[in-house]
C-alpha positions as CSV (number, residue, x, y, z in Angstrom):
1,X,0.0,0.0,0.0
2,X,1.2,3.1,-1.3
3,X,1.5,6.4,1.8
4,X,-0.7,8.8,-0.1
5,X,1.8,12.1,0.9
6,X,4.1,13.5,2.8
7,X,4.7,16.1,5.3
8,X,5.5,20.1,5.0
9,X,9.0,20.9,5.2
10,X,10.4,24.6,4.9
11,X,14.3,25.2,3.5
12,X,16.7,27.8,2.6
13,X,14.7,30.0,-0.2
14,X,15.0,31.1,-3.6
15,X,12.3,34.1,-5.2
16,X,8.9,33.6,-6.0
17,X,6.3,35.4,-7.5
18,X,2.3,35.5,-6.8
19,X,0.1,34.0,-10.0
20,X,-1.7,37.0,-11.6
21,X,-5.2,37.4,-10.3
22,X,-7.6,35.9,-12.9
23,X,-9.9,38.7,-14.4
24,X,-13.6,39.3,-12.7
25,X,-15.7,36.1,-13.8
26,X,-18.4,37.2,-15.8
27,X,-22.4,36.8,-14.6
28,X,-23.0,33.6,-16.5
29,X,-20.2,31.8,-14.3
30,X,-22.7,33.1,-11.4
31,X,-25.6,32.1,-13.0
32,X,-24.0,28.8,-13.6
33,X,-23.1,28.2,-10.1
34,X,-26.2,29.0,-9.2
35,X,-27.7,26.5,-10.9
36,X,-25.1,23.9,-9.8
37,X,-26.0,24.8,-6.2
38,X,-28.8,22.8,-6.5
39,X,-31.3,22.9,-3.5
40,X,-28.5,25.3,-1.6
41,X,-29.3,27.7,-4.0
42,X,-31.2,30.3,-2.1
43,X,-28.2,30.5,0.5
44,X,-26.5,31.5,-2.5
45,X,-28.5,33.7,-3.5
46,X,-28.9,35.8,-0.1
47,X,-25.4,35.7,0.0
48,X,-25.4,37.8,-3.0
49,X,-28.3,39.8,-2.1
50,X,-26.7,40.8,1.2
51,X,-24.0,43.2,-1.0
52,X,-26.0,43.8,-4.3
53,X,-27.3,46.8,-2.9
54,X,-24.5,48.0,-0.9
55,X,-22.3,51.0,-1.4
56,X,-19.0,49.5,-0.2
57,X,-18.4,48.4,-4.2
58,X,-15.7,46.3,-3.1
59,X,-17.5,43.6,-0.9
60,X,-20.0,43.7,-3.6
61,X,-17.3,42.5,-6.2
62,X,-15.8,39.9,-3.4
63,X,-19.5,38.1,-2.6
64,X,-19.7,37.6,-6.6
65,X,-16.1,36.9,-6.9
66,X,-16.1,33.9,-4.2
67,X,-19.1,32.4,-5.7
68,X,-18.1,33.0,-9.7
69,X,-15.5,30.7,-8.3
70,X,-16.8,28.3,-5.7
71,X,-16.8,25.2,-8.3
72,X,-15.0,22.9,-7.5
73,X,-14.1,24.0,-3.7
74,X,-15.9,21.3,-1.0
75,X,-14.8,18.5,1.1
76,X,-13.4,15.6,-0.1
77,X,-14.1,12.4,2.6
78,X,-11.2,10.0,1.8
79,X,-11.5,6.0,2.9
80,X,-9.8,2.7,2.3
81,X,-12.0,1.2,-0.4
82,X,-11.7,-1.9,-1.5
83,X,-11.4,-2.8,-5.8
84,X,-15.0,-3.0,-6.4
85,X,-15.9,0.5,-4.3
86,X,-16.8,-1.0,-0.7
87,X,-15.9,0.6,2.0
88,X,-13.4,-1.0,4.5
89,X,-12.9,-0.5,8.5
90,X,-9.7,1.1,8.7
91,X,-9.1,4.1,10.6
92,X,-5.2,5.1,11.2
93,X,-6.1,6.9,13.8
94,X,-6.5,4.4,15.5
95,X,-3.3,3.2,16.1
96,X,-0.5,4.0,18.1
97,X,2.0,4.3,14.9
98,X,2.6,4.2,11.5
99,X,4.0,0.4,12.0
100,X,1.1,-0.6,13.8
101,X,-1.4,1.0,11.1
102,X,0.7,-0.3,7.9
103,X,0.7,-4.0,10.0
104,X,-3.4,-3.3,9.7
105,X,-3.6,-2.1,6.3
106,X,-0.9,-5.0,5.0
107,X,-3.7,-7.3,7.0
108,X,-6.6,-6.0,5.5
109,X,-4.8,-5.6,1.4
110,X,-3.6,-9.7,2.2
111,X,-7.9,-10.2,2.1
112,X,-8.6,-7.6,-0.5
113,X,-6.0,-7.0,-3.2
114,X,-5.9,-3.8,-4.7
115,X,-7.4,-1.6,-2.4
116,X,-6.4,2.1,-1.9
117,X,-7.6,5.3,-0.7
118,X,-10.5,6.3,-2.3
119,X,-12.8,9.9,-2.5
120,X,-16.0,8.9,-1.7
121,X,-17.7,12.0,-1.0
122,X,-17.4,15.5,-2.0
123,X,-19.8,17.9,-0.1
124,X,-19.5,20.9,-2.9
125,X,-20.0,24.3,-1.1
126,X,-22.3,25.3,-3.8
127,X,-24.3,23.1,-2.4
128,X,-23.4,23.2,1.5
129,X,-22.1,26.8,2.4
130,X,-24.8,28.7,4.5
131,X,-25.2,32.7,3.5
132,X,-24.2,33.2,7.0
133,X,-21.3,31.5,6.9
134,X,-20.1,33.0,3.7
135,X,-20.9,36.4,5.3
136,X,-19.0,36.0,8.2
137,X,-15.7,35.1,6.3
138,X,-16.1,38.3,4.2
139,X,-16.5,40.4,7.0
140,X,-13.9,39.1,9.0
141,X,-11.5,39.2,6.4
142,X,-12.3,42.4,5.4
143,X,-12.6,44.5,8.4
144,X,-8.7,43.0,9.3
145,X,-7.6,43.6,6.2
146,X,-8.9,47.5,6.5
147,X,-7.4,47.7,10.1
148,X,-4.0,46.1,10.8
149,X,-1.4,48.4,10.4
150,X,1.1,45.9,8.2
151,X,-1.6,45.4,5.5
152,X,-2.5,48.9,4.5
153,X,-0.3,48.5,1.5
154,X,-1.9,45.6,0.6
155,X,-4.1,46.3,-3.1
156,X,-7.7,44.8,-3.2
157,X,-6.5,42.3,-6.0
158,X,-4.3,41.1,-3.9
159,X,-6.3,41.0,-0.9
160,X,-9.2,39.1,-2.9
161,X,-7.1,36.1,-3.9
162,X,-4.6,35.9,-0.7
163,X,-6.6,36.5,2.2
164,X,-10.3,36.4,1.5
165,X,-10.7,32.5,0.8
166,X,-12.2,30.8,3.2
167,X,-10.9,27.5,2.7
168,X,-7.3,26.0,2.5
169,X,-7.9,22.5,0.5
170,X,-10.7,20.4,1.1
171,X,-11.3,20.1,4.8
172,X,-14.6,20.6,6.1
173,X,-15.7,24.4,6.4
174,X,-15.1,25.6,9.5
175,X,-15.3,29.5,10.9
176,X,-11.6,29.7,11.8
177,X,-10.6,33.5,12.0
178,X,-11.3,34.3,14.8
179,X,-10.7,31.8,17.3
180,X,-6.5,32.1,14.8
181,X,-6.6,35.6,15.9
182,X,-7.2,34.7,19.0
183,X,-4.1,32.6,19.4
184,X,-2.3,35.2,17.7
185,X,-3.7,38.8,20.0
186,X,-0.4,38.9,21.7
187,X,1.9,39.0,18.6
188,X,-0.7,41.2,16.7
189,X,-0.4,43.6,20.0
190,X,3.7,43.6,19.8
191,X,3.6,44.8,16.0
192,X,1.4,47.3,15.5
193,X,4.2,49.8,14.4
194,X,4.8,47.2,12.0
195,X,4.2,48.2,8.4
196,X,5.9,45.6,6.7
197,X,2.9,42.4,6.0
198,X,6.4,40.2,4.6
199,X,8.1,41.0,7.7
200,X,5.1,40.4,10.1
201,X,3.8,36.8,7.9
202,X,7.2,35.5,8.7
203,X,6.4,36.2,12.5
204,X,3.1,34.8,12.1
205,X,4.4,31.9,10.2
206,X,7.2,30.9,13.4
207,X,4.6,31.5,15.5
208,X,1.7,29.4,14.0
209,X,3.4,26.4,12.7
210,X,3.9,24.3,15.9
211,X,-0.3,24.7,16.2
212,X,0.1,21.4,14.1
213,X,2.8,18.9,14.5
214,X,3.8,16.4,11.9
215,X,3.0,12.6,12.4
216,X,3.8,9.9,10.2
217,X,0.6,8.5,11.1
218,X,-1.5,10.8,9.2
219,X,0.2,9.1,5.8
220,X,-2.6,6.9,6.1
221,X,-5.3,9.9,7.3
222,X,-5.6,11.4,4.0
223,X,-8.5,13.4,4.6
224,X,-7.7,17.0,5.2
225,X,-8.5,18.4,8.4
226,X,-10.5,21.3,9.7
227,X,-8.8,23.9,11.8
228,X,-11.1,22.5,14.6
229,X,-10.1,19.1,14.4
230,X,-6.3,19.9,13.9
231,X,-6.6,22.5,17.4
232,X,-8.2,19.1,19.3
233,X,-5.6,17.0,17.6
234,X,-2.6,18.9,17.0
235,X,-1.1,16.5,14.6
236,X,-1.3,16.4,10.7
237,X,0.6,15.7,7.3
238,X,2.3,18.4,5.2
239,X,-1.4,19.5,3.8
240,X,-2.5,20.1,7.3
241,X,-0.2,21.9,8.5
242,X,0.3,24.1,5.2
243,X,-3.7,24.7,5.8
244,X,-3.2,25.6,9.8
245,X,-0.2,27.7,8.6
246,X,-2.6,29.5,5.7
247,X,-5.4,29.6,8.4
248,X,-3.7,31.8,11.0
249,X,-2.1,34.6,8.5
250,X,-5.1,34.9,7.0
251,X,-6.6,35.7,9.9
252,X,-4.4,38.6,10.7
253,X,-4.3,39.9,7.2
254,X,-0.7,38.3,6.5
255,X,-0.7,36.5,3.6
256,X,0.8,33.3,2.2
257,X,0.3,30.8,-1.2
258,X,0.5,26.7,-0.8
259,X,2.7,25.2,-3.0
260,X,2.7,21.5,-4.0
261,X,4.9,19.0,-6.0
262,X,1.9,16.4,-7.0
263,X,5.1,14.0,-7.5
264,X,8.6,14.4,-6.0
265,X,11.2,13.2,-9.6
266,X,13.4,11.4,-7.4
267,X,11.8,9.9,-4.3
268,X,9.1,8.8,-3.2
269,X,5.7,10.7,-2.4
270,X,4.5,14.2,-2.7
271,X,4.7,17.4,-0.9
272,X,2.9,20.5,0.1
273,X,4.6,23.7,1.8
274,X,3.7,27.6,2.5
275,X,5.5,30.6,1.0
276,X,4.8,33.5,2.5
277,X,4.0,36.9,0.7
278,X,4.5,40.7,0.5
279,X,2.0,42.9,-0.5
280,X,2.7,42.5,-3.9
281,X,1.6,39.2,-3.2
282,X,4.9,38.1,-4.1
283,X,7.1,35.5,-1.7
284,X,10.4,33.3,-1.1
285,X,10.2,29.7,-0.1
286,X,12.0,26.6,-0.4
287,X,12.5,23.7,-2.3
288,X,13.5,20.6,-0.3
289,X,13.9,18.3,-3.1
290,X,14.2,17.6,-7.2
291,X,10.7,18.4,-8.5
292,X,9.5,18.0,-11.9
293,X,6.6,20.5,-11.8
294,X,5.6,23.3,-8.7
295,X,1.9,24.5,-8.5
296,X,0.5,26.8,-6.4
297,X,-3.2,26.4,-5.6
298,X,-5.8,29.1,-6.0
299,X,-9.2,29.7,-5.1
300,X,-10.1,31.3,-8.5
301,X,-10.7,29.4,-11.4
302,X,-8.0,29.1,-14.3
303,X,-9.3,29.2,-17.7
304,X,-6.4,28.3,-19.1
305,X,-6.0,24.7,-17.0
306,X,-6.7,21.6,-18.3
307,X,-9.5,20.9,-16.9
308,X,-10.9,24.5,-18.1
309,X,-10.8,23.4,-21.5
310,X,-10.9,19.8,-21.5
311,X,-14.3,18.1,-22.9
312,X,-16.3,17.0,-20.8
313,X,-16.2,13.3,-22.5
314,X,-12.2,13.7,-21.8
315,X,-11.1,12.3,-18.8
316,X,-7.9,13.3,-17.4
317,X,-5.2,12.2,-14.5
318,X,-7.5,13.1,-10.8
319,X,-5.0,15.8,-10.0
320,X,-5.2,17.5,-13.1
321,X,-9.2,17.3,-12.8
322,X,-9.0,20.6,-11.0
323,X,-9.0,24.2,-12.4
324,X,-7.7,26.0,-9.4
325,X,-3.8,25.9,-9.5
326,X,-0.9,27.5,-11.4
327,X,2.3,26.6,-12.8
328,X,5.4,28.1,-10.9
329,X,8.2,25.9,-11.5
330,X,9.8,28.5,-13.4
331,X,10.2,30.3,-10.2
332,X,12.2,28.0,-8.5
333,X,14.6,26.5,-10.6
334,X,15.9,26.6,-14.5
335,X,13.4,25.0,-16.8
336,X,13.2,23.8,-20.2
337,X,10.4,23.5,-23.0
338,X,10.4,19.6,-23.9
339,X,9.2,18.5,-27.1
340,X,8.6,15.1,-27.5
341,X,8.0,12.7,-30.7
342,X,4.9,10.6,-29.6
343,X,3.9,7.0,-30.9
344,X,0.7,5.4,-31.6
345,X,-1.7,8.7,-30.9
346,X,-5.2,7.1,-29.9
347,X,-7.8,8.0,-31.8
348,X,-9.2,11.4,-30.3
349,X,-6.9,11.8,-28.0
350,X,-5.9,15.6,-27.8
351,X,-3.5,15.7,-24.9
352,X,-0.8,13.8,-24.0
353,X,1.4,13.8,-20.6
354,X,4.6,13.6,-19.3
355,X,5.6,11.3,-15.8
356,X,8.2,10.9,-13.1
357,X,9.0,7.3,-11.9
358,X,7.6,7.7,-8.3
359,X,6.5,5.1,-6.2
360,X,7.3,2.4,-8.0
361,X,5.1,3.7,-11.1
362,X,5.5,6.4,-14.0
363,X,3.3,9.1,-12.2
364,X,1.9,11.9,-15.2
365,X,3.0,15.7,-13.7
366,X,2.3,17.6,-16.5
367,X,0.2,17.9,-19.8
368,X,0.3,20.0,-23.3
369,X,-2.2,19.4,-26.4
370,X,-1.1,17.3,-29.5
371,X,0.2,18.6,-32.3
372,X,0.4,17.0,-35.7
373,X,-1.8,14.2,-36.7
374,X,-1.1,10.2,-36.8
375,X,2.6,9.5,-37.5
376,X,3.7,13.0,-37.2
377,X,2.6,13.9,-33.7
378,X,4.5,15.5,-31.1
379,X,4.1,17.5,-27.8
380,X,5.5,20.3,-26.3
381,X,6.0,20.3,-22.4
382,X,6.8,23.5,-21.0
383,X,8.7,24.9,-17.9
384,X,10.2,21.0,-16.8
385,X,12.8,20.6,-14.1
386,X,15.9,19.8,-15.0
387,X,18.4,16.9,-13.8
388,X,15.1,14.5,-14.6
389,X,14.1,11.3,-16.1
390,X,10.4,11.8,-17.7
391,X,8.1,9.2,-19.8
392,X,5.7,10.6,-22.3
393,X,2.0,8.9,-21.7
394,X,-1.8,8.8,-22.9
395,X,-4.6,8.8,-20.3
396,X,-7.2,6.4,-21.5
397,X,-10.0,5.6,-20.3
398,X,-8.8,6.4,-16.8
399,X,-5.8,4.1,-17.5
400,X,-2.3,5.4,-18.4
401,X,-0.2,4.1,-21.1
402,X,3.4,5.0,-23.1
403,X,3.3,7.8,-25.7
404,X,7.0,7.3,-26.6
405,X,10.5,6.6,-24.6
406,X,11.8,7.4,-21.9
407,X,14.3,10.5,-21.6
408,X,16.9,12.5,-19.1
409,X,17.0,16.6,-19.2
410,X,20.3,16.9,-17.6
411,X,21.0,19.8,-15.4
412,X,22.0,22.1,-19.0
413,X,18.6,21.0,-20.3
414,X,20.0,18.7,-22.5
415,X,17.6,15.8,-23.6
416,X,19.1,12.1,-23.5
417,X,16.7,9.9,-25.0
418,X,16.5,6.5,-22.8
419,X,15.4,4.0,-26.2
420,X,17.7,0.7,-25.0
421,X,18.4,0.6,-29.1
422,X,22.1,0.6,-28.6
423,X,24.4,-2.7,-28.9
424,X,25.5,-4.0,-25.8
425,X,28.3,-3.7,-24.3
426,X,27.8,-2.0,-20.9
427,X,29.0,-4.0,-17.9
428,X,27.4,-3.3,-14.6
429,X,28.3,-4.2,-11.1
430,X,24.8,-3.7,-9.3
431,X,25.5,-2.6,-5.4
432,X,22.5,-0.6,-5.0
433,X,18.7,-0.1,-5.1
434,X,18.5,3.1,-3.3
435,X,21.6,6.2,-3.5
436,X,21.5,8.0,0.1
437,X,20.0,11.3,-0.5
438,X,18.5,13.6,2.0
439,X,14.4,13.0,2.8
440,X,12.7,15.9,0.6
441,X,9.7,15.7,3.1
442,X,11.6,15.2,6.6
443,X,15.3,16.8,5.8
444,X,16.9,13.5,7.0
445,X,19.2,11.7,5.9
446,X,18.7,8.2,4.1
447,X,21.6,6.1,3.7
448,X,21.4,3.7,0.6
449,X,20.0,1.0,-0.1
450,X,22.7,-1.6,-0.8
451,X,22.1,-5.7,-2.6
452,X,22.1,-7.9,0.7
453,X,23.8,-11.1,0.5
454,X,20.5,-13.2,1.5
455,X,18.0,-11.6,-0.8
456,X,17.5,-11.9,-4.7
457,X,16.9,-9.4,-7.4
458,X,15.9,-9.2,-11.0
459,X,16.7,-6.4,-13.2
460,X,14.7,-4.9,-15.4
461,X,15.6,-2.5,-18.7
462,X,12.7,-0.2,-19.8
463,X,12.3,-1.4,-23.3
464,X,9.0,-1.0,-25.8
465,X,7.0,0.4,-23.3
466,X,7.8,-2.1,-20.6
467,X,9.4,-3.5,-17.7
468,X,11.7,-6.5,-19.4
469,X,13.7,-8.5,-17.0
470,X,17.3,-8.7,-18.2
471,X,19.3,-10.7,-15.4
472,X,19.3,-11.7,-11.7
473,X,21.1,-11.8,-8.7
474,X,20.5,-15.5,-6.7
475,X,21.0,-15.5,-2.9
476,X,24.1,-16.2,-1.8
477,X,25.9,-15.0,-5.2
478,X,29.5,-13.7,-4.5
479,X,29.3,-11.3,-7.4
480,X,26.6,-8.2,-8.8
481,X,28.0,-8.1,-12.3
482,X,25.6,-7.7,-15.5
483,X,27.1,-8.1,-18.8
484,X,26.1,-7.2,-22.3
485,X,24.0,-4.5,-21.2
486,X,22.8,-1.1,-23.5
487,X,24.3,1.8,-23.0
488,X,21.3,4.3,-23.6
489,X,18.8,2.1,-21.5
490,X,16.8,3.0,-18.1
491,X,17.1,0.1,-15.7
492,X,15.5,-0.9,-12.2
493,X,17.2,-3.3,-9.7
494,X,14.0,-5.4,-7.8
495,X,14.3,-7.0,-4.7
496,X,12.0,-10.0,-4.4
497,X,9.0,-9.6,-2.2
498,X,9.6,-6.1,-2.4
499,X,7.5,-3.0,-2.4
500,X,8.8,-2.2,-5.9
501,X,10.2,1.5,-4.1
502,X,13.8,1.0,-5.8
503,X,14.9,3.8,-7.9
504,X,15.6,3.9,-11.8
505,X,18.9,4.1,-12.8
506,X,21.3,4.8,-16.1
507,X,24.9,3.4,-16.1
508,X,27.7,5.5,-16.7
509,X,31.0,3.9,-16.9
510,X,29.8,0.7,-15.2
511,X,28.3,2.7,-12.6
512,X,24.7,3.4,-11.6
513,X,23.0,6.5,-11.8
514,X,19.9,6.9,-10.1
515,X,17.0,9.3,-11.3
């Protein structure tokens, strides 16, 4: 069983800069939502009414703002389910520790193969959020954001996208301002000469991130939190405590984004963090390790995301499914434009994707539209990380499949195609499953994974479109060496029995080099 992510770690920092605000949605996004709101439709509605006829014309644009954009936004109640959809008894919660929890889990996958974490229930807030509550957010927001002394330079735009959301992912709705504030009267009472909202978010952010501690238990608790639930439990995953983090500036009128690599490009899992902002809405914040893609997460609706301008026939990879995040890898780290010769198009396929090895499967990060026809067709992927091994893919029918080989960028943004054509001659000593690196999601060190004596291996060479088992290593062998191997292939040492969480490697020299 897969841990479905990771926890929030903060490093040394490198510039960032706040997505544009996307322009005023126009009334038939309202009307729209309106109708999508379904029998919560006259909460709605009063909602509006409440500001229609007010003077103060910028609380009239925010209650039409929040609600042009609502789609999408709810709570998202994830379970263990088993292959068919049936729920199974499994809360990790309640156990002691992630070993005892995994022992569980590993019990109840032995009797139902194939079961994972599932969503199985969204409660939209078109359809759940009260007038009242919506109200209460707006007025809360904005009579902090009108009175603290750091955020008078803070523009309405800015305001709108950074502080006035009420929600952080999708955790049940909660009123969480001002019982934050609360928490944070005496530092709000030290700073009031401050004028600086940077300066006084960093505070903010030292002094409300141990509200939330990280546990490896909540791995297997992948159902975001509410701020109440976190305050009675004080434990979370990285999402969590990115939300707690969000929850407490906010409520001050300090602002901060939430950043996420869906995928890290050489580990394991995924990872969320905060970055805190000016009042530019501009910020610096780490990255703790190689990512392929960076998003930031916005309440407002992206027309240019996939799932924007996706059919609605067209099913996509479930991360993807969302309209409410940008692209800011490009404000991290050097990036390239990847264009990539694709094989076999499906018939009506318009998009392909482009995947990290992660977890023991090609994971798609990223997507850009098809160009050419059958035999000619080709993608381009923009803004990748660099220092990366990517496979293009199709998503079909929910299942994803090869587009084409595998490839490096190397750290220059130089593309090394991965197509195990070459004649053999590569000699490898195998040594290792794992190279030592340090933990992207807890900053510690792992040592590598070395070939034990008493266990046996198979390796494998990624070759038309598949894992293809080229040699072994027997227990009790006195020697690693693989012989005849190609040069340009992309290979993965397997330890029996394992959880198939070794990393892929090239070979340079006779030497592994793991991606």
């Amino acid at each position: 069983m897969r841990l479905p992510t990771a926890l929030l770690s903060i490093v040394p920092s490198i510039a960032l800069v706040c997505p544009a605000t996307a322009a005023d949605m126009p009334a038939d996004a309202i009307a729209r939502n309106l109708d999508k709101a379904g029998k919560n439709r006259a909460e709605i509605e009063r909602f509006l009414a409440r500001y229609e006829g007010s003077d103060d014309a910028q609380k009239r644009d925010a209650s039409r703002w929040l609600v042009a954009n609502m789609d999408g936004h709810g709570f998202a109640l994830i379970e263990l389910t088993a292959s068919d959809g049936t729920r199974l008894p499994f809360d990790a919660l309640d156990y002691k520790s992630l070993g005892e929890a995994k022992a569980a889990l590993d019990a109840i996958e032995a009797t139902h193969p194939g079961c994972d974490f599932k969503r199985i229930r969204f409660d939209s807030d078109l359809e759940h959020a009260s007038a009242d509550f919506l109200a209460a957010h707006l007025e809360d927001a904005f009579t902090t954001w009108r009175t603290m002394p750091w955020s008078k330079s803070i523009r309405y735009e800015v305001f709108r996208d950074c502080i006035l959301p009420y929600r952080g992912s999708n955790e049940p709705l909660g009123l969480w301002r001002e019982p934050a504030r609360r928490r944070l009267a005496e530092l709000c009472a030290a700073n009031q000469g401050e004028t600086d909202v940077r300066a006084f978010g960093e505070k903010v952010r030292a002094a409300a991130h141990p509200w939330t501690g990280f546990t490896d238990l909540f791995y297997l608790h992948p159902t975001d939190q509410s701020y109440a639930e976190m305050c009675e439990r004080r434990l979370g995953r990285c999402e969590d405590i990115t939300n707690m983090v969000s929850f407490g500036m906010r409520s001050v009128a300090a602002m901060c984004a939430s950043d996420y690599t869906p995928w890290w490009a050489a580990s394991d899992n995924n990872h969320a963090w905060e970055v805190v902002l000016d009042a530019n809405g501009e910020g610096r914040a780490g990255l703790a390790g190689r990512a392929a893609k960076v998003y930031r997460k916005t309440f407002a609706h992206q027309p240019a995301s996939l799932a924007a301008i996706k059919r609605d026939d067209e099913v996509v990879p479930r991360w993807l499914s969302t309209s409410h995040y940008v692209d800011v890898t490009a404000q991290y780290q050097p990036v390239s434009d990847v264009a990539v010769d694709l094989a076999a198009v499906p018939e009506g396929a318009r998009y392909a994707y482009i995947a990290v090895f992660n977890g023991g499967s090609w994971k798609p990060i990223h997507w850009a539209p098809i160009e050419g026809g059958q035999g000619v067709a080709r993608a381009v992927f923009k803004d990748m990380g660099r220092n990366i091994c990517y496979l293009p893919m199709y998503h079909i029918a929910g299942a994803d499949r090869p587009a084409g080989d595998p490839f490096v960028v190397d750290a220059d943004g130089v593309v090394h195609p991965l197509a195990a054509r070459s004649a053999g001659g590569t000699t490898l000593v195998a040594t290792t499953t794992k190279p030592e690196i340090t933990d992207p999601d807890t900053g510690a060190l792992r040592v590598r994974t070395q070939v034990k004596p008493d266990s046996a291996y198979e390796l494998f060479v990624w070759k038309g479109g598949v894992w293809t088992p080229v040699g072994r290593i027997e227990r009790s062998e006195n020697g690693h060496a693989f012989e005849g191997l190609l040069g340009d292939g992309l290979y993965w040492l397997v330890e029996d029995g394992s959880e198939k969480l070794e990393r892929i490697f090239t070979v340079d020299g006779g030497a592994q080099v793991f991606w």
